[in-house]
mmCIF file of the N, C-alpha and C atoms, coordinates in Angstrom:
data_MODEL
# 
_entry.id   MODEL 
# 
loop_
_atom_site.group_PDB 
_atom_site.id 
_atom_site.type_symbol 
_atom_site.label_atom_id 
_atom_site.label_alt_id 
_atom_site.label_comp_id 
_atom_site.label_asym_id 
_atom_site.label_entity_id 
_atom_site.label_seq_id 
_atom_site.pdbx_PDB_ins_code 
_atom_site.Cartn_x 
_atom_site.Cartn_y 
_atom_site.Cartn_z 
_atom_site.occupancy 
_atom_site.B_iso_or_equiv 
_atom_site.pdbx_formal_charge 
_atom_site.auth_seq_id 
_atom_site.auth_comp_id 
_atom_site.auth_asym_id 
_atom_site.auth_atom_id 
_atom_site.pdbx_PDB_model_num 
ATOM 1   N N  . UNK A 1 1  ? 0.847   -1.177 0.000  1.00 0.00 ? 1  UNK A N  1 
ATOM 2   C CA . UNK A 1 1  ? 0.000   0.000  0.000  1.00 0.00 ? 1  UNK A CA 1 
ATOM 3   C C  . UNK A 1 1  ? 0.893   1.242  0.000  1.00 0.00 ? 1  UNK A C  1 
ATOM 4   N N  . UNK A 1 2  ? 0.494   2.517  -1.152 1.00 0.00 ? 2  UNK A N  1 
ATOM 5   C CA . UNK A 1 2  ? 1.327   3.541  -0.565 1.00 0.00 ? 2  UNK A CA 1 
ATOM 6   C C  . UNK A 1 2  ? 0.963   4.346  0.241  1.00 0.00 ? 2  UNK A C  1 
ATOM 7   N N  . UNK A 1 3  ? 1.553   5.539  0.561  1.00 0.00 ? 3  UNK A N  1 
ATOM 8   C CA . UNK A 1 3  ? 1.846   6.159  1.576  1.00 0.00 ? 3  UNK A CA 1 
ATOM 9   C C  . UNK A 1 3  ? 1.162   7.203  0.812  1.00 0.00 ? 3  UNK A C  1 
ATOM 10  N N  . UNK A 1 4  ? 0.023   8.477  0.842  1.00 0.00 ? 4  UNK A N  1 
ATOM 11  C CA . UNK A 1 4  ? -0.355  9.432  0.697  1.00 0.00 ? 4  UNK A CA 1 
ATOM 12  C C  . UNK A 1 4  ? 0.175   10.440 0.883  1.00 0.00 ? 4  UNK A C  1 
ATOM 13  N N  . UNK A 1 5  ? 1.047   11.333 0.178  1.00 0.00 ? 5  UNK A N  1 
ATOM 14  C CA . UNK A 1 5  ? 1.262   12.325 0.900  1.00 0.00 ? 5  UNK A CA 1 
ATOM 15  C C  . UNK A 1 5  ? 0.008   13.600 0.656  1.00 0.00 ? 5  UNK A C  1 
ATOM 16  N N  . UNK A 1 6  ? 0.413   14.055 2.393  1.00 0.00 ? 6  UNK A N  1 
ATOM 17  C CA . UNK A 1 6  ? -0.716  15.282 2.142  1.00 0.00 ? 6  UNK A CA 1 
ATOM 18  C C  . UNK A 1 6  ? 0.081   16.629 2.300  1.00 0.00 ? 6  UNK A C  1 
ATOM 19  N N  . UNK A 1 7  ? -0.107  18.044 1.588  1.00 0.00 ? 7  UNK A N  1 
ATOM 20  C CA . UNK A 1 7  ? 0.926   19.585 1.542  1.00 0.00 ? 7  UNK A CA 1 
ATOM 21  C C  . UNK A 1 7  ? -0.810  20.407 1.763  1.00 0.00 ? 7  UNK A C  1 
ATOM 22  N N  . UNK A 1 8  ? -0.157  21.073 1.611  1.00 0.00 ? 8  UNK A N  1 
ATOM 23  C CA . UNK A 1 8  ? -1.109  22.783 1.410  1.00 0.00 ? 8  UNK A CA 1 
ATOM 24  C C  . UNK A 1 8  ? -1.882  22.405 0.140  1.00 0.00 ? 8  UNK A C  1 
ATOM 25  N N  . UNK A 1 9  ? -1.152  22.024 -0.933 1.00 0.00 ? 9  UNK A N  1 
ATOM 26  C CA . UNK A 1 9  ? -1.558  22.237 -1.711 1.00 0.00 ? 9  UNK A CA 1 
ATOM 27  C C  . UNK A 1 9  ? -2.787  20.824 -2.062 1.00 0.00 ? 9  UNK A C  1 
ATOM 28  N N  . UNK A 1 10 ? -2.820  20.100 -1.287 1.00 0.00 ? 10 UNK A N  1 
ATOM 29  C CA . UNK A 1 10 ? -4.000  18.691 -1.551 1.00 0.00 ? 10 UNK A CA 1 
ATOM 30  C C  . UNK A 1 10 ? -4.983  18.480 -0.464 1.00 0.00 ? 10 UNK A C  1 
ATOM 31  N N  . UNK A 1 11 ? -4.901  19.527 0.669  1.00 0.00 ? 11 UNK A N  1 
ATOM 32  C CA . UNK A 1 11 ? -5.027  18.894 1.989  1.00 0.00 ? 11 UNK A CA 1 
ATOM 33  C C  . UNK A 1 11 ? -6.796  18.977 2.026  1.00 0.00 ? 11 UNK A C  1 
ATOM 34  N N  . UNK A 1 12 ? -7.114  20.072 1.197  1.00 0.00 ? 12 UNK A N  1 
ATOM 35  C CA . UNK A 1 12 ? -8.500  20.518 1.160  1.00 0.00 ? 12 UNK A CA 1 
ATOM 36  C C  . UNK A 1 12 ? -9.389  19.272 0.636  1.00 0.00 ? 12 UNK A C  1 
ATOM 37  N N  . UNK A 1 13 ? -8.614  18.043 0.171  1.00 0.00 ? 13 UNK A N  1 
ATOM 38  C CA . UNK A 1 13 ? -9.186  16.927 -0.617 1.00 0.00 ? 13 UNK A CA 1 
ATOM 39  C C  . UNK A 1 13 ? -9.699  15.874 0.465  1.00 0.00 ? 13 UNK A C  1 
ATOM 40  N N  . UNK A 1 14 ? -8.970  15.915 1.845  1.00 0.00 ? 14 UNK A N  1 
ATOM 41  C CA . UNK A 1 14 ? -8.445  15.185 2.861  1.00 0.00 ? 14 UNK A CA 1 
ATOM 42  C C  . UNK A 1 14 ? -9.222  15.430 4.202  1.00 0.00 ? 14 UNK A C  1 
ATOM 43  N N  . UNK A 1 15 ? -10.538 16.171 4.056  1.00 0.00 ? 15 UNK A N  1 
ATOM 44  C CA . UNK A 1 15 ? -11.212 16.710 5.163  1.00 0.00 ? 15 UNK A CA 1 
ATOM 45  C C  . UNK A 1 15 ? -12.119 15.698 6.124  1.00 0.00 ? 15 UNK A C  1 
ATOM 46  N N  . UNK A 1 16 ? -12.474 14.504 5.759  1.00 0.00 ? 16 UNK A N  1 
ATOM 47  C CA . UNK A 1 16 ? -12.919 13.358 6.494  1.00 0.00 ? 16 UNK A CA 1 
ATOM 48  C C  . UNK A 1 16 ? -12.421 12.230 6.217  1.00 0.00 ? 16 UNK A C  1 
ATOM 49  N N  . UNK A 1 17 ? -11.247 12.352 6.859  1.00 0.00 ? 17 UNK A N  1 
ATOM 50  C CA . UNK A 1 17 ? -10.729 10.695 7.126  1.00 0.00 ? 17 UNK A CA 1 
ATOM 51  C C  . UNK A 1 17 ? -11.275 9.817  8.106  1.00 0.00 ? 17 UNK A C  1 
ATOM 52  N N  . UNK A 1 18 ? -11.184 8.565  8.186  1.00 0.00 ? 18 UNK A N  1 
ATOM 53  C CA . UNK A 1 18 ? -12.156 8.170  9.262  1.00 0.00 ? 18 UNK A CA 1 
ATOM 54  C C  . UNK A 1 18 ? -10.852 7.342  9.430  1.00 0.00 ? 18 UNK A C  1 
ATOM 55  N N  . UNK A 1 19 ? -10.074 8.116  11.036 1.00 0.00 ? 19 UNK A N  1 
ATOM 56  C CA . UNK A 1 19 ? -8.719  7.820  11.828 1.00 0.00 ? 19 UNK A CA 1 
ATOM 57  C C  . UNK A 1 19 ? -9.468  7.301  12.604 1.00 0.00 ? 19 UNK A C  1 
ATOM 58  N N  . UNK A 1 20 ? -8.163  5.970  12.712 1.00 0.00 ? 20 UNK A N  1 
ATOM 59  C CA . UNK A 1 20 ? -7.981  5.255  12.912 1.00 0.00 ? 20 UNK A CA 1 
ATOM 60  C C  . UNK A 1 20 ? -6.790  5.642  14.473 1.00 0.00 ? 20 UNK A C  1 
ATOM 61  N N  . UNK A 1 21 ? -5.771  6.148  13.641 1.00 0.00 ? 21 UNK A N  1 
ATOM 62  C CA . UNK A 1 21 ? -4.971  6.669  14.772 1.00 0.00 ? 21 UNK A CA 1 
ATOM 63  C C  . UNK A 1 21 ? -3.735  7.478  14.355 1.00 0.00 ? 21 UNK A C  1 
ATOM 64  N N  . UNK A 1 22 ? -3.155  8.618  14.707 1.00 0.00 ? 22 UNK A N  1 
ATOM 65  C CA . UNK A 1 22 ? -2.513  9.414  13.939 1.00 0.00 ? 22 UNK A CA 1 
ATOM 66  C C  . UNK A 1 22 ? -1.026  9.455  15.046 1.00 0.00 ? 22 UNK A C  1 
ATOM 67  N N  . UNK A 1 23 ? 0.297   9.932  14.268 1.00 0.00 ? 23 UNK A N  1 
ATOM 68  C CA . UNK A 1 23 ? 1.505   10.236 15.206 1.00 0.00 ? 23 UNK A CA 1 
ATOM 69  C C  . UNK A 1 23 ? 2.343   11.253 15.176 1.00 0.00 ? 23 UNK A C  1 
ATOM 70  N N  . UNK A 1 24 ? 2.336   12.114 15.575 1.00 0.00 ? 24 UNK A N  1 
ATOM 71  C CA . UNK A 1 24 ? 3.244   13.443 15.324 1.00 0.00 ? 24 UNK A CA 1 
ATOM 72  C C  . UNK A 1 24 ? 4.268   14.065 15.942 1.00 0.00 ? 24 UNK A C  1 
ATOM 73  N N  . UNK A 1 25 ? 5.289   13.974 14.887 1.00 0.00 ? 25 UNK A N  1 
ATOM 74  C CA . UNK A 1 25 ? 6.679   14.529 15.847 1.00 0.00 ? 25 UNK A CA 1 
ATOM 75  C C  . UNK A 1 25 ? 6.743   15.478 15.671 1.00 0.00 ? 25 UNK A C  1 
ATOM 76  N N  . UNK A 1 26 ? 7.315   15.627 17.085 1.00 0.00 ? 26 UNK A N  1 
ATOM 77  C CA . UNK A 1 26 ? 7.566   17.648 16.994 1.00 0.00 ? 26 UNK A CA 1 
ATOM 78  C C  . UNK A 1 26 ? 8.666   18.108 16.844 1.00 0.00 ? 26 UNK A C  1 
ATOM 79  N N  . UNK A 1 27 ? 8.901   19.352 16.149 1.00 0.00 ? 27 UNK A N  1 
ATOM 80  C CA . UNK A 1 27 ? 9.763   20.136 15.180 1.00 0.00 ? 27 UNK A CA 1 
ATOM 81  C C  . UNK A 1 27 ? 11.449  19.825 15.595 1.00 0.00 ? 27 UNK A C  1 
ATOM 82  N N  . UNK A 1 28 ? 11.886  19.719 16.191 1.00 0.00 ? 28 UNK A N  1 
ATOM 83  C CA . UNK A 1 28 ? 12.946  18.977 16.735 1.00 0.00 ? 28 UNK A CA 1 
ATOM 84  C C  . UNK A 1 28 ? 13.149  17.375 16.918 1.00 0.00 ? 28 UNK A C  1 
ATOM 85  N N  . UNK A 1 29 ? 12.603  16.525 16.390 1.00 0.00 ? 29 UNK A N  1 
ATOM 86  C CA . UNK A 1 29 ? 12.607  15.020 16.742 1.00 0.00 ? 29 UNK A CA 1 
ATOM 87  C C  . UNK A 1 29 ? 13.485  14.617 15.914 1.00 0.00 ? 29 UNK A C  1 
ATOM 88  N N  . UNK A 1 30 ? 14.412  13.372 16.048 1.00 0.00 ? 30 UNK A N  1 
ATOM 89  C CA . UNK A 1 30 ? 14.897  13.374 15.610 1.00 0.00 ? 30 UNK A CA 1 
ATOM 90  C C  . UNK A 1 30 ? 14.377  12.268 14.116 1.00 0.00 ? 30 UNK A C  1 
ATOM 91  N N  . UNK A 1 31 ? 14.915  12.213 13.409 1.00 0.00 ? 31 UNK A N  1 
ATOM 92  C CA . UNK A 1 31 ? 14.284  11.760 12.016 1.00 0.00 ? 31 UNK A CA 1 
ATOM 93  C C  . UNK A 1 31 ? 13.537  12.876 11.264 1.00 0.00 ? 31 UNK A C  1 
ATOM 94  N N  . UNK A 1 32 ? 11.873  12.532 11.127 1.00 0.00 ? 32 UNK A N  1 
ATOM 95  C CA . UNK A 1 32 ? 11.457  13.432 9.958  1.00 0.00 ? 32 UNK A CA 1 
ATOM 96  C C  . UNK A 1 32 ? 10.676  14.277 11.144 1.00 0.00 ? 32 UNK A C  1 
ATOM 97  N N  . UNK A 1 33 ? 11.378  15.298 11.791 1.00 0.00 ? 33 UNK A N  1 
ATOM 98  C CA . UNK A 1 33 ? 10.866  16.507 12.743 1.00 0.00 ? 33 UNK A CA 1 
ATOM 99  C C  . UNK A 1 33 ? 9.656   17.150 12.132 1.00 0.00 ? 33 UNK A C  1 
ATOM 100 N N  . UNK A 1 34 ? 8.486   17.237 12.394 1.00 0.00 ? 34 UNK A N  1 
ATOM 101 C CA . UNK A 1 34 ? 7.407   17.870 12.145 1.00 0.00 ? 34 UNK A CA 1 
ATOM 102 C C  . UNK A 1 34 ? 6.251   17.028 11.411 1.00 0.00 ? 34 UNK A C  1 
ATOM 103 N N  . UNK A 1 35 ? 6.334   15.733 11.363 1.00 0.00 ? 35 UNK A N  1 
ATOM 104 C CA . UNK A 1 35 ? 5.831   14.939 10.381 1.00 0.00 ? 35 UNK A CA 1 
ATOM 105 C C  . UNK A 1 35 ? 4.539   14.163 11.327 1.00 0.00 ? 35 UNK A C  1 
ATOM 106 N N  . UNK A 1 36 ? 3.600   14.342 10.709 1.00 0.00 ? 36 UNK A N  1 
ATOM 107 C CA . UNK A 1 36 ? 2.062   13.465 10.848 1.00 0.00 ? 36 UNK A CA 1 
ATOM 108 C C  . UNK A 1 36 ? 1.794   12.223 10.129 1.00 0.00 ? 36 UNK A C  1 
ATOM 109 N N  . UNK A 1 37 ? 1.410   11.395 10.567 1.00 0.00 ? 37 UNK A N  1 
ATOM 110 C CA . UNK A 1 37 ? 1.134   9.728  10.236 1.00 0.00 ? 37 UNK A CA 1 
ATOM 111 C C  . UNK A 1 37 ? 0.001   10.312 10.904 1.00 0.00 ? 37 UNK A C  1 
ATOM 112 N N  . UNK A 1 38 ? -0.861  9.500  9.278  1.00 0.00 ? 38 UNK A N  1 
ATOM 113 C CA . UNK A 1 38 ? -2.204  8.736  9.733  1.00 0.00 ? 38 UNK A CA 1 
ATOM 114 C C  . UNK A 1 38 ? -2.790  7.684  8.852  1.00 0.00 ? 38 UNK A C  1 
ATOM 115 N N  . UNK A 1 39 ? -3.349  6.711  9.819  1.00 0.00 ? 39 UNK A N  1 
ATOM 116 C CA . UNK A 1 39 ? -3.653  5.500  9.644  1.00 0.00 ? 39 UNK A CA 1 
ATOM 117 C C  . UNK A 1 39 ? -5.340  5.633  9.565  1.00 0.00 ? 39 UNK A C  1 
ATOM 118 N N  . UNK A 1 40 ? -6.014  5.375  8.505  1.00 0.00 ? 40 UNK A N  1 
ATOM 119 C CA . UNK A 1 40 ? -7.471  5.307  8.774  1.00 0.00 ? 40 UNK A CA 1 
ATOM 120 C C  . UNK A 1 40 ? -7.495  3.540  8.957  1.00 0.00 ? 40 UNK A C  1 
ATOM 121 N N  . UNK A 1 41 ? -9.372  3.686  8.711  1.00 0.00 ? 41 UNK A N  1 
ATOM 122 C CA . UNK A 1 41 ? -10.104 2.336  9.467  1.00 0.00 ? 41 UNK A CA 1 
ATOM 123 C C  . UNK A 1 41 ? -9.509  1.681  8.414  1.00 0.00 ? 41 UNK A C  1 
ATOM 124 N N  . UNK A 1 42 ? -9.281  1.676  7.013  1.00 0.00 ? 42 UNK A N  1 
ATOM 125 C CA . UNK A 1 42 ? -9.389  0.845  6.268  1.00 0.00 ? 42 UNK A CA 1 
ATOM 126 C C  . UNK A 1 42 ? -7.668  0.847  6.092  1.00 0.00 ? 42 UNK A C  1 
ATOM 127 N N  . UNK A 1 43 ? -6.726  0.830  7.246  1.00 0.00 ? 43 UNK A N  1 
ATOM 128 C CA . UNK A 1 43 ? -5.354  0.628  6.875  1.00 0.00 ? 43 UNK A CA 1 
ATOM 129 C C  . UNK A 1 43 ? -4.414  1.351  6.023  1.00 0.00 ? 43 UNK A C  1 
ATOM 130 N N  . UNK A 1 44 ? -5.011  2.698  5.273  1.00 0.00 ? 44 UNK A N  1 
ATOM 131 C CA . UNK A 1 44 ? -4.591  3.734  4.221  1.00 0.00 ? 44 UNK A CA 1 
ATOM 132 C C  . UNK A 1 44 ? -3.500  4.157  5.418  1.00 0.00 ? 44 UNK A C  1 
ATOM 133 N N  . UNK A 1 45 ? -2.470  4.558  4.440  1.00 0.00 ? 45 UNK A N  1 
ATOM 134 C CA . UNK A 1 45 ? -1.361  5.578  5.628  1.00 0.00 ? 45 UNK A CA 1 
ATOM 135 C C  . UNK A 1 45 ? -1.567  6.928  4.939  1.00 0.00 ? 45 UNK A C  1 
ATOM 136 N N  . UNK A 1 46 ? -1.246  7.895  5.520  1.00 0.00 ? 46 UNK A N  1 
ATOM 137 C CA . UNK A 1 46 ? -1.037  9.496  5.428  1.00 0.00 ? 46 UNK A CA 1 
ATOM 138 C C  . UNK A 1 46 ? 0.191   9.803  6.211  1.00 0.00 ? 46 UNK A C  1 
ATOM 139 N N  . UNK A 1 47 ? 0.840   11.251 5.332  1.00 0.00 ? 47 UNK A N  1 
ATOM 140 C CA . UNK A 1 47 ? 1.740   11.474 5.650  1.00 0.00 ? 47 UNK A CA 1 
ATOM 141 C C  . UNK A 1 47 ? 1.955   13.028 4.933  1.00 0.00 ? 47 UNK A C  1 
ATOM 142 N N  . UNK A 1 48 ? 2.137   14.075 6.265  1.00 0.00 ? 48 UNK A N  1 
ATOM 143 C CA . UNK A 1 48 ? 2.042   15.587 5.905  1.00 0.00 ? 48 UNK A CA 1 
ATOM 144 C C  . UNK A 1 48 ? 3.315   15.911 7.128  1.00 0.00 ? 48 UNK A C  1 
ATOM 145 N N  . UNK A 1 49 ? 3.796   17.094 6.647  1.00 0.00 ? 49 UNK A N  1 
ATOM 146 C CA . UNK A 1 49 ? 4.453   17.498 7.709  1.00 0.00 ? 49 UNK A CA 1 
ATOM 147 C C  . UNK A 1 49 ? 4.389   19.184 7.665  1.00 0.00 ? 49 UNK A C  1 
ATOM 148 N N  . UNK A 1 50 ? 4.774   19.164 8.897  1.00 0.00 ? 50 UNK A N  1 
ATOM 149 C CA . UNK A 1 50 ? 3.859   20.777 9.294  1.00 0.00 ? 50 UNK A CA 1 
ATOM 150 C C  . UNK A 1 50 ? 5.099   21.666 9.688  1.00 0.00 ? 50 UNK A C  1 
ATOM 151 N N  . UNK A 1 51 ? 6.575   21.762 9.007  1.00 0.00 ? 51 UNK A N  1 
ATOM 152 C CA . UNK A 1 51 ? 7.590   22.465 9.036  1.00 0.00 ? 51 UNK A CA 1 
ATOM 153 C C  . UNK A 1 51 ? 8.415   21.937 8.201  1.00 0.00 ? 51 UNK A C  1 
ATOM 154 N N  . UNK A 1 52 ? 8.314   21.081 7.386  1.00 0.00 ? 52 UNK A N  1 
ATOM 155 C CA . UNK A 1 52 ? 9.695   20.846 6.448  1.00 0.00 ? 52 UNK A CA 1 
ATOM 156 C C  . UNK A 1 52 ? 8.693   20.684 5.085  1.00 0.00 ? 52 UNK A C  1 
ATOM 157 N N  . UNK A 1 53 ? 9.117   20.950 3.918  1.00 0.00 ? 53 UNK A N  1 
ATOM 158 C CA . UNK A 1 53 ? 8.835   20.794 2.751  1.00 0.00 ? 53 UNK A CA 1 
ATOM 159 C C  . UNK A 1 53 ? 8.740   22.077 2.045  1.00 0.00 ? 53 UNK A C  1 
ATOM 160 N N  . UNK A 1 54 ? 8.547   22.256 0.494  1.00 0.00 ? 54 UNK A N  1 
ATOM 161 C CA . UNK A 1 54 ? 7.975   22.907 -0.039 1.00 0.00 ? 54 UNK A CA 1 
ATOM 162 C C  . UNK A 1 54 ? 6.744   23.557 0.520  1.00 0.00 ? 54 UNK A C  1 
ATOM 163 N N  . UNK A 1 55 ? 5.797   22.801 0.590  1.00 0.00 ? 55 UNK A N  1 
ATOM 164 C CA . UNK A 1 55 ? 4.038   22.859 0.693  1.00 0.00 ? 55 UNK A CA 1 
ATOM 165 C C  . UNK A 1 55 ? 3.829   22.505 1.808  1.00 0.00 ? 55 UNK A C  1 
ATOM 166 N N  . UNK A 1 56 ? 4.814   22.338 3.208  1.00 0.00 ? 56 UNK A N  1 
ATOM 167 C CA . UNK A 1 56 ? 4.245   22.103 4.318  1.00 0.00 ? 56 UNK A CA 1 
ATOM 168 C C  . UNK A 1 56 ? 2.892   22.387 4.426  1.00 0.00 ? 56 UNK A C  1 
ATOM 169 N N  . UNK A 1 57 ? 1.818   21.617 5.420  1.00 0.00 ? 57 UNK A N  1 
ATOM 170 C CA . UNK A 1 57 ? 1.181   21.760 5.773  1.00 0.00 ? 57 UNK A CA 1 
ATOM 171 C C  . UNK A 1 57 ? 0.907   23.023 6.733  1.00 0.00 ? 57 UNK A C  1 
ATOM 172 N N  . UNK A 1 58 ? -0.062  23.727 6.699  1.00 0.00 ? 58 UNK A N  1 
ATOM 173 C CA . UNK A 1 58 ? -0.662  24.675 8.058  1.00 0.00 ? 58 UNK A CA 1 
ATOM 174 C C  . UNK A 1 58 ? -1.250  24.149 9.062  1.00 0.00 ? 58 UNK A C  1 
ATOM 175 N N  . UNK A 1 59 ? -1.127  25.106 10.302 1.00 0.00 ? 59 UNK A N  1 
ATOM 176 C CA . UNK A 1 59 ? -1.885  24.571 11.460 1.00 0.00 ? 59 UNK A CA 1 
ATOM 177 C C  . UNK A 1 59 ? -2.875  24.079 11.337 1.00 0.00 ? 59 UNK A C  1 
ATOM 178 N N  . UNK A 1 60 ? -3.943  25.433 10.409 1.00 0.00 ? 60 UNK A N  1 
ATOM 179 C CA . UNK A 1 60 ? -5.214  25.543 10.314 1.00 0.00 ? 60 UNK A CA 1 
ATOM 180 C C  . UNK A 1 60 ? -5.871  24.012 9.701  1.00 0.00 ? 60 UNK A C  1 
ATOM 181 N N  . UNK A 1 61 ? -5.418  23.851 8.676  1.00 0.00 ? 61 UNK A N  1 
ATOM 182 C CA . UNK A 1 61 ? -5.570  22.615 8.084  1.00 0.00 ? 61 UNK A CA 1 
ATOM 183 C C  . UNK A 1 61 ? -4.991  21.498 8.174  1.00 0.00 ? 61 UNK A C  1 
ATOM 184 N N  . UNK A 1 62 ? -3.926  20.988 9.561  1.00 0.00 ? 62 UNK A N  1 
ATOM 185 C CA . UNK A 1 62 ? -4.174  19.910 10.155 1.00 0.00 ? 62 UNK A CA 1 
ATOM 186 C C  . UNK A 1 62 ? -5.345  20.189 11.162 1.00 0.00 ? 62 UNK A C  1 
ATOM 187 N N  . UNK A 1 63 ? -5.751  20.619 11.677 1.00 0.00 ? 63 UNK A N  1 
ATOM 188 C CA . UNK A 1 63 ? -6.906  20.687 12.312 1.00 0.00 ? 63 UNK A CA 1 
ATOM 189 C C  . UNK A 1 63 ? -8.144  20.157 11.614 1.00 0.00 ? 63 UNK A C  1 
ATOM 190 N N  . UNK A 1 64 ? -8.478  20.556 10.571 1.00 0.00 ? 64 UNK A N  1 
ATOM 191 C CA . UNK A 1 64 ? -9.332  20.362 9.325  1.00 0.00 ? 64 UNK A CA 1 
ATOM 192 C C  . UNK A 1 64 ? -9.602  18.515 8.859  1.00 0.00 ? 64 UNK A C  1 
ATOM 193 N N  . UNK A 1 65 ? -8.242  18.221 9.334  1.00 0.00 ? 65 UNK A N  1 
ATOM 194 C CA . UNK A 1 65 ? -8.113  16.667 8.650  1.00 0.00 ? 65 UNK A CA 1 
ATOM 195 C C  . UNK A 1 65 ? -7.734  16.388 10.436 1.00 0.00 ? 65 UNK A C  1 
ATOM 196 N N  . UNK A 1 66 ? -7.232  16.448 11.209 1.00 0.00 ? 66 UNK A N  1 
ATOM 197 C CA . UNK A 1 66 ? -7.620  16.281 12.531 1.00 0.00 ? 66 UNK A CA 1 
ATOM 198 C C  . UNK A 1 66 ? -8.257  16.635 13.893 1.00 0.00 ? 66 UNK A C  1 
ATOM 199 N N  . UNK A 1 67 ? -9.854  17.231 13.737 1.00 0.00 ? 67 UNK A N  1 
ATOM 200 C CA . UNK A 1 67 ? -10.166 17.853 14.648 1.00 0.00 ? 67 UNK A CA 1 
ATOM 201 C C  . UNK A 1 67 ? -9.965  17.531 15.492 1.00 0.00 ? 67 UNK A C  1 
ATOM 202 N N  . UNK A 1 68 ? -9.898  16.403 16.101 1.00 0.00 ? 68 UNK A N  1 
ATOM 203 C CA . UNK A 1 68 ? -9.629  15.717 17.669 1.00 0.00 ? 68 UNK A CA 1 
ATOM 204 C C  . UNK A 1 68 ? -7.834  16.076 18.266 1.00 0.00 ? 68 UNK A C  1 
ATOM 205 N N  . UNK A 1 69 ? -7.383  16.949 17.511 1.00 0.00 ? 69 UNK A N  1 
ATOM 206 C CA . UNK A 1 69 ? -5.869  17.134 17.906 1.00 0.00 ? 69 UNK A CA 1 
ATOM 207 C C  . UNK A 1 69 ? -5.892  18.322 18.778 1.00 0.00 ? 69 UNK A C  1 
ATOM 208 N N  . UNK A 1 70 ? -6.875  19.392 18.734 1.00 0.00 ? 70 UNK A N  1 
ATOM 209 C CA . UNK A 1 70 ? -7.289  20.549 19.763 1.00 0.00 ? 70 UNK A CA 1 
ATOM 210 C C  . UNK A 1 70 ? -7.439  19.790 21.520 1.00 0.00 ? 70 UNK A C  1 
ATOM 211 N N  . UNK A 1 71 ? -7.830  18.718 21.370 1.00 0.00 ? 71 UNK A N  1 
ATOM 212 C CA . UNK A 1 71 ? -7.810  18.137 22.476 1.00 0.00 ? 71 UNK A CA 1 
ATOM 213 C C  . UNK A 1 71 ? -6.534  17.171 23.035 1.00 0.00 ? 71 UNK A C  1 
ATOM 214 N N  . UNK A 1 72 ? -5.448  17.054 22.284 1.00 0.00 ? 72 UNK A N  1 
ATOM 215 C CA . UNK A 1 72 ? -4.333  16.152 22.761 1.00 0.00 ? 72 UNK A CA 1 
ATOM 216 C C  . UNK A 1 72 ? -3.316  17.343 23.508 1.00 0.00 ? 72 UNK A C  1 
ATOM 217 N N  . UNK A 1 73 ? -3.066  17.216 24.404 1.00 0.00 ? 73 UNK A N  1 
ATOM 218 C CA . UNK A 1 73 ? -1.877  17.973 25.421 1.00 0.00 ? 73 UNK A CA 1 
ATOM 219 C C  . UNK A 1 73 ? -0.186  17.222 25.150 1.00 0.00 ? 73 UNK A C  1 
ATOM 220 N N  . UNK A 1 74 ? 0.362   17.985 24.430 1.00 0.00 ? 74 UNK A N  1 
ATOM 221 C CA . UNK A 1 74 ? 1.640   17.583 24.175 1.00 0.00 ? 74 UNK A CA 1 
ATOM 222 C C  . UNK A 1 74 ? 3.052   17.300 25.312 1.00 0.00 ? 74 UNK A C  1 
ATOM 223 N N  . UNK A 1 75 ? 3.432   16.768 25.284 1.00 0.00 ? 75 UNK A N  1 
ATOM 224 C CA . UNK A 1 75 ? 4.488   16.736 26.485 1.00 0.00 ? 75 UNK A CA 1 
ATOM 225 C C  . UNK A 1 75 ? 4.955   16.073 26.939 1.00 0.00 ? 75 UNK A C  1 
ATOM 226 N N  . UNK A 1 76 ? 5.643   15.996 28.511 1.00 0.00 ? 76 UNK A N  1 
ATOM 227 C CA . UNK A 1 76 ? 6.043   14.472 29.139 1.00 0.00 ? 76 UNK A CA 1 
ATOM 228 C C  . UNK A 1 76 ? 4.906   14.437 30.236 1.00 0.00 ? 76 UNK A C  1 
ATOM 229 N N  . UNK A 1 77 ? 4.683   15.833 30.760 1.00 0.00 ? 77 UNK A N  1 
ATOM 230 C CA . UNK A 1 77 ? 3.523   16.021 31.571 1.00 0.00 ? 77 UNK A CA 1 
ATOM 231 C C  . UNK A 1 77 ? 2.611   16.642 31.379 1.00 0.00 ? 77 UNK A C  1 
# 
């Protein structure tokens, strides 16, 4: 299966995924720093990142394709 990528420029296509479960590193991690995985019900992967690329993604519109992320608290605590 491939890997979807999602930018600025496709993301508006991408507004109801039905996640499954998503993973996001933050802007310093080491590997691909800023990068979103998501997995819907039917096993599809996604893959946007929200500081590196051309067409990075915006805040606004990971929100859009992840509303439930307003509610995750980032951190160790």
């Amino acid at each position: 299966m491939n890997i979807i990528e999602i930018d600025e420029l496709n993301c508006q296509a991408y507004p109801k995924l039905d996640i499954a479960a998503f993973s996001i590193a933050s802007v310093g991690a080491m590997g691909d720093g800023g990068s979103i995985y998501i997995i819907d019900r039917k096993g599809q992967i996604y893959h946007a990142n929200f500081c590196h690329g051309e067409n990075h993604i915006l805040e606004q519109h990971i929100k859009d394709i992840i509303p439930v992320i307003e509610d995750v608290q980032f951190g160790m605590s």
